[in-house]
N, C-alpha and C positions, 0 to 999 in steps of 0.2 A: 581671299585667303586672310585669315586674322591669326595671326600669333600670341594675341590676347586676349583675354574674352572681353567683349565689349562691354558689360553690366557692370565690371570690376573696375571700382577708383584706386587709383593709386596716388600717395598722400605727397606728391610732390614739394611741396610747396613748405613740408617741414623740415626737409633739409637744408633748406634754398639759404639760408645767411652761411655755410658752408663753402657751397657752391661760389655764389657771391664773393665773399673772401677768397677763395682759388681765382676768379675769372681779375680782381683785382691786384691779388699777386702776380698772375703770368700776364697783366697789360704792365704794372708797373717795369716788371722784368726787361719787355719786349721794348719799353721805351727808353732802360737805361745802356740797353743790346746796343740797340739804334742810336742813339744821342752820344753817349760816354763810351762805352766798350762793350765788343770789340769792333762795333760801326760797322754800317753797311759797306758787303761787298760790290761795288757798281761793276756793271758790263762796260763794255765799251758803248753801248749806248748812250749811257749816262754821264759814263767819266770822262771819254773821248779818247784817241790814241789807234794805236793798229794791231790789227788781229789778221795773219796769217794760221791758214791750216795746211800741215804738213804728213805726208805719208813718207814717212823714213822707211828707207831701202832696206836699212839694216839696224840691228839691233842698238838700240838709244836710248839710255834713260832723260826723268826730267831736270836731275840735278847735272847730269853734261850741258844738255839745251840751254840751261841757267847760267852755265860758268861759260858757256859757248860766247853768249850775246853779253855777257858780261864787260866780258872781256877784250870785245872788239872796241870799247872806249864811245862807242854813238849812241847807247842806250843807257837806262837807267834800269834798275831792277824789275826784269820782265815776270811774267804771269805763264807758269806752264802746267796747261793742263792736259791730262790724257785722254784720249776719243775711246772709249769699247768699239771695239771694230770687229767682227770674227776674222775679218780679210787680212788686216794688217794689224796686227801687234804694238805695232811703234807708230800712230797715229794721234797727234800733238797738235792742241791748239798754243799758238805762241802770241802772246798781247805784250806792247811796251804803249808806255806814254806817250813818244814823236809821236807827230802826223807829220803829214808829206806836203802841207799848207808853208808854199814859197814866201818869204817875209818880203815885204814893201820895200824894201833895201834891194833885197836879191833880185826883184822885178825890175828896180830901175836900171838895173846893173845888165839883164839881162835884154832890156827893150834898149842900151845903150849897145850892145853887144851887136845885138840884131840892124842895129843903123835902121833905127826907128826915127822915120823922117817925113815930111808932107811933101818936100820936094826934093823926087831923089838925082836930080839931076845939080843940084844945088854942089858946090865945093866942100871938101870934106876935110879934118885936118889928116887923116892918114887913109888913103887910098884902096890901100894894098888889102888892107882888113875890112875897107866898105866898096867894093867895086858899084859902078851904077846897076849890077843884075842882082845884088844881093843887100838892097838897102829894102827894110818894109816900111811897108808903107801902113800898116795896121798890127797889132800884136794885142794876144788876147791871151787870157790865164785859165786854165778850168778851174772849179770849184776846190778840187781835191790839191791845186799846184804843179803835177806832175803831169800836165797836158799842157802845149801852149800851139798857137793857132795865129800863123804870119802871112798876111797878104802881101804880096809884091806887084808891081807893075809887069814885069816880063818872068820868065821861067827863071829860078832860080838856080846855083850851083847849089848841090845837096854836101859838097863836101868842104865849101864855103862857111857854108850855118852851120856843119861841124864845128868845123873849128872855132868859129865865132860863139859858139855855144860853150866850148872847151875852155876858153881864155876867160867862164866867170868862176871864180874860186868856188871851191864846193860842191858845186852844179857837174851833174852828169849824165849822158844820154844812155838810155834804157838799150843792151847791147839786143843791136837786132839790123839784117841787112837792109832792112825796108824804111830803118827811123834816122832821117826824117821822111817824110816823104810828099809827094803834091797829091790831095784830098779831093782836089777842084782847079782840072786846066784851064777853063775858062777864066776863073777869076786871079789864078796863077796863087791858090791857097794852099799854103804847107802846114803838117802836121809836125808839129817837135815831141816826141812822148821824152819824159824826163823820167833819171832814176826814181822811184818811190820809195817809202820807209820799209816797204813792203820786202821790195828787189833788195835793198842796202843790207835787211835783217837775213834773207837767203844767204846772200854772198857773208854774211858775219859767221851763219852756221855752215856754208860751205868751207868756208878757212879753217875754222877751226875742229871741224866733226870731218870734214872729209868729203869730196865730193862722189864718194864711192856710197856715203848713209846719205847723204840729201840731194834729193831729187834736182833737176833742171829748172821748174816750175811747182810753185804752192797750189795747193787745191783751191783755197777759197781767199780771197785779201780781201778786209775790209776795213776803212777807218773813220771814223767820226773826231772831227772838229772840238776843242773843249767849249764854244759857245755853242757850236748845235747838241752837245750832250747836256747842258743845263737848259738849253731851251725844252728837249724831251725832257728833265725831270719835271722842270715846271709843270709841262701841258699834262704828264702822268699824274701829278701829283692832283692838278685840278679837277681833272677826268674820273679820278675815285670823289672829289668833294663836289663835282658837280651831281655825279649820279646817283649820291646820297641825298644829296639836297633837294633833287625831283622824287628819291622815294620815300620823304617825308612828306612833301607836298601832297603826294598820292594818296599817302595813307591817313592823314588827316582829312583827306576829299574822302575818301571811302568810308571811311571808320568814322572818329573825331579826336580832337587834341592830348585825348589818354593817351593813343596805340601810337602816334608817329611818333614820340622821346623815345620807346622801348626798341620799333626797330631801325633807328638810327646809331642807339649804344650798340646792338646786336652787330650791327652791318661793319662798324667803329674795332668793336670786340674781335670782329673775327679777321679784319685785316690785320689788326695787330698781332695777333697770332699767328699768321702767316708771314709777315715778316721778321717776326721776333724767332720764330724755327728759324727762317735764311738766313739771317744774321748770326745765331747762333751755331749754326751748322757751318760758317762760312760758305755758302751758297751765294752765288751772283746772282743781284738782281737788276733783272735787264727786262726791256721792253715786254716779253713773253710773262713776268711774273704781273706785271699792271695787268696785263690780259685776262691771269687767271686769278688775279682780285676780283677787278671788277667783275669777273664769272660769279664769284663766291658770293658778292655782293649780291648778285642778282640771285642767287639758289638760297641765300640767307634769308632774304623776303621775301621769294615763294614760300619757305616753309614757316616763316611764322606769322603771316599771312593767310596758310591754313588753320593754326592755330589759332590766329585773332578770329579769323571767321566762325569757329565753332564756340568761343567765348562771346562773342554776338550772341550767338544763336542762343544760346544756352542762357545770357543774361536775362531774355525775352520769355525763357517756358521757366524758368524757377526764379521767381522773382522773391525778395527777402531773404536769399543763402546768401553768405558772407562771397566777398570776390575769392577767399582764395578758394574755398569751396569749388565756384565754377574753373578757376582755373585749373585744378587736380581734376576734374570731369573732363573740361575739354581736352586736356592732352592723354589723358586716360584714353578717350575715345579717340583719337587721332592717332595713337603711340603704332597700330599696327599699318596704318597707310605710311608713316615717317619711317617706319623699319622699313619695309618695301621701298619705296621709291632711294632710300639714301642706302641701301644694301645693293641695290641695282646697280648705281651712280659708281659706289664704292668698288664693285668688284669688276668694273669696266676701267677705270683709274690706276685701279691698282696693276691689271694687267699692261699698262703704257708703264707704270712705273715698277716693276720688276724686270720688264723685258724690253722698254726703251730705253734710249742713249743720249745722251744731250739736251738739248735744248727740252725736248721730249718729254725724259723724267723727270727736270726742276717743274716743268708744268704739271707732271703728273704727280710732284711730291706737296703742292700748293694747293693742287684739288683738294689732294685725302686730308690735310690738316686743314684746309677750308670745309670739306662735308660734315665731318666731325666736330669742327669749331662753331660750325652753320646750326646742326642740329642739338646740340647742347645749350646755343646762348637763345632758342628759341623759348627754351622749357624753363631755364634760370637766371637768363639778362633780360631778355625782352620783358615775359610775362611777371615775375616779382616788379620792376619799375612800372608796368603798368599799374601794378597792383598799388601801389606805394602814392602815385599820382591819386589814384581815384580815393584813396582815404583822404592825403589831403583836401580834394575836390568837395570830399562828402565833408570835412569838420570846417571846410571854408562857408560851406553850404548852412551845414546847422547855426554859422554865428552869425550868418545875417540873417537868418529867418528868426533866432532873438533878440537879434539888436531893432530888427523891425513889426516888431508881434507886440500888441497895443494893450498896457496892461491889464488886469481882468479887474 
């Protein structure tokens, strides 16, 4: 199927300082979004902090939910946004800053509690609070803080380490009849589950909305660390610079040192565009948008990769036509396989992003402005700097063929 007739050139290449100018305005744009204002929106991937997801009972907006957790004094200005649900109407994602990461303080306070000992039969100054059945002999932290993990010598009293948990300021056990409980009779190992930022943020919107709109239990809780959210930026941030840096490599192995500068500005070009829309849109960018970079990245240099291939081609049957001459052929003759394959792409994308939800359609709104960013900067980033190289290349060329040409 061609939607163009293939004989027919179309003169690209003399609009292209245009174009050019556009693709330099919306990077500059995209990098003062990004750097100065209004800066990117991090997920919790990134920023770190806790993300409960809640289906309210009953009818709730997000400015209650905000004055809700506000107000309870343990948080800082939370994040509400609303889920499309056809099920539930009043369906909320709620993020604040805390995590539920116990401080070094609270541990020792808490392994002091627990009559953390190597010898439990040793004398104790108060008794009464470390009996010889409820002294451990091992205390452990999960990752998250709201888990901790006590071996004893004998079976322990469960309403002992109550209260011995009770008496550290702060600190509070996750209501339920089973916490604490023995995990492991053999080795006489208990589970302590500890309130989380997760539970403390329920109970804030239960006080103040009412336990008739907020559920028992959140649908999803999730929290990340502020050192493991910079560690993911880093490794995202490397992960696009790495696999830019292999698809130079490639294409200088394939091609030569013309074609890899054009599709690394391209691959450059078109991520910036996709973050310069998120940040402009206020859109979160969370793990899922690196995804559908480096996607773009990769469909950026398939497509001007077909492009460079038919400028090969073509360099080799019409030898003596100016480069941009060939470049207005080869995308000419290419222009109706690039409608097809990015019309395909396009209207598969689009259907995730009109009629998905979440996470879903930030991916599926990063595609469509990566398709369209992909196939634009093949035709006006990539190919004019190739072009631009290989003139230098040729006038570097003509002055040492006179500088070394032996007079007549």
């Amino acid at each position: 199927m061609e939607f163009f007739k293939s004989r027919k050139t179309y003169d690209f290449m003399s609009v292209r300082k245009y174009w050019i100018g556009f693709s330099i305005l919306a990077v500059i744009v995209s990098a003062f979004a990004m750097l100065v204002w209004p800066g990117p929106n991090y997920g919790t991937d990134f920023r770190g902090g806790t993300e409960i997801e809640v289906a309210f009972t009953k009818e709730v907006g997000p400015e209650d939910i905000r004055k809700a957790v506000e107000s309870s004094g343990k948080f800082g200005e939370p994040d509400v946004v609303q889920v499309q649900d056809d099920k539930n109407p009043w369906h909320y994602l709620v993020r604040v800053q805390e995590v539920s990461t116990v401080q070094d303080a609270v541990k020792d306070q808490l392994k002091q509690a627990l009559c953390l000992t190597s010898d439990t039969k040793a004398p104790v100054a108060d008794p009464k609070k470390c009996p010889e059945s409820n002294r451990a002999t091992e205390v452990k932290f999960s990752a998250g803080g709201d888990k901790i993990t006590a071996r004893y010598d004998v079976d322990p009293k469960m309403d002992v380490i109550k209260e011995q948990i009770h008496s550290v300021p702060g600190v509070k056990l996750r209501p339920s009849p089973t916490n604490p409980q023995v995990i492991n009779p053999r080795d006489h190992r208990v589970e302590i589950q500890l309130q989380s930022k997760g539970d403390e943020l329920l109970d804030a919107l239960r006080a103040k909305l009412g336990a008739d709109k907020v559920p028992e239990a959140a649908l999803r809780v999730e929290w990340v660390g502020p050192k493991a959210g910079k560690q993911l930026r880093d490794s995202a941030r490397n992960s696009v610079a790495i696999a830019i840096v292999f698809i130079m490599l490639y294409l200088a192995f394939r091609f030569d040192l013309r074609f890899a500068p054009g599709v690394v500005l391209a691959c450059l070009h078109d991520a910036m565009m996709v973050i310069g829309v998120f940040v402009l849109l206020k859109k979160e960018i969370t793990l899922s948008t690196i995804a559908a970079i480096l996607t773009i990245v990769g469909y950026s240099m398939n497509d001007t990769v077909v492009v460079y291939d038919r400028i090969r081609e073509n360099l080799g049957k019409h030898r003596g036509k100016p480069f941009g001459t060939i470049i207005n052929m080869s995308v000419s003759e290419t222009l109706s396989r690039t409608l097809l394959t990015s019309g395909a792409t396009m209207l598969s994308v689009l259907a995730f992003f009109i009629w998905g939800t979440g996470v879903i359609k930030d991916f599926a709104l990063a595609m469509v402005v990566g398709i369209i960013a992909g196939t634009y900067s093949s035709i006006y980033v990539a190919a004019p700097l190739t072009e631009w190289i290989d003139k230098k290349m040729a006038k570097q060329g003509d002055v040492k063929k006179r500088l070394t040409a032996k007079p007549a």
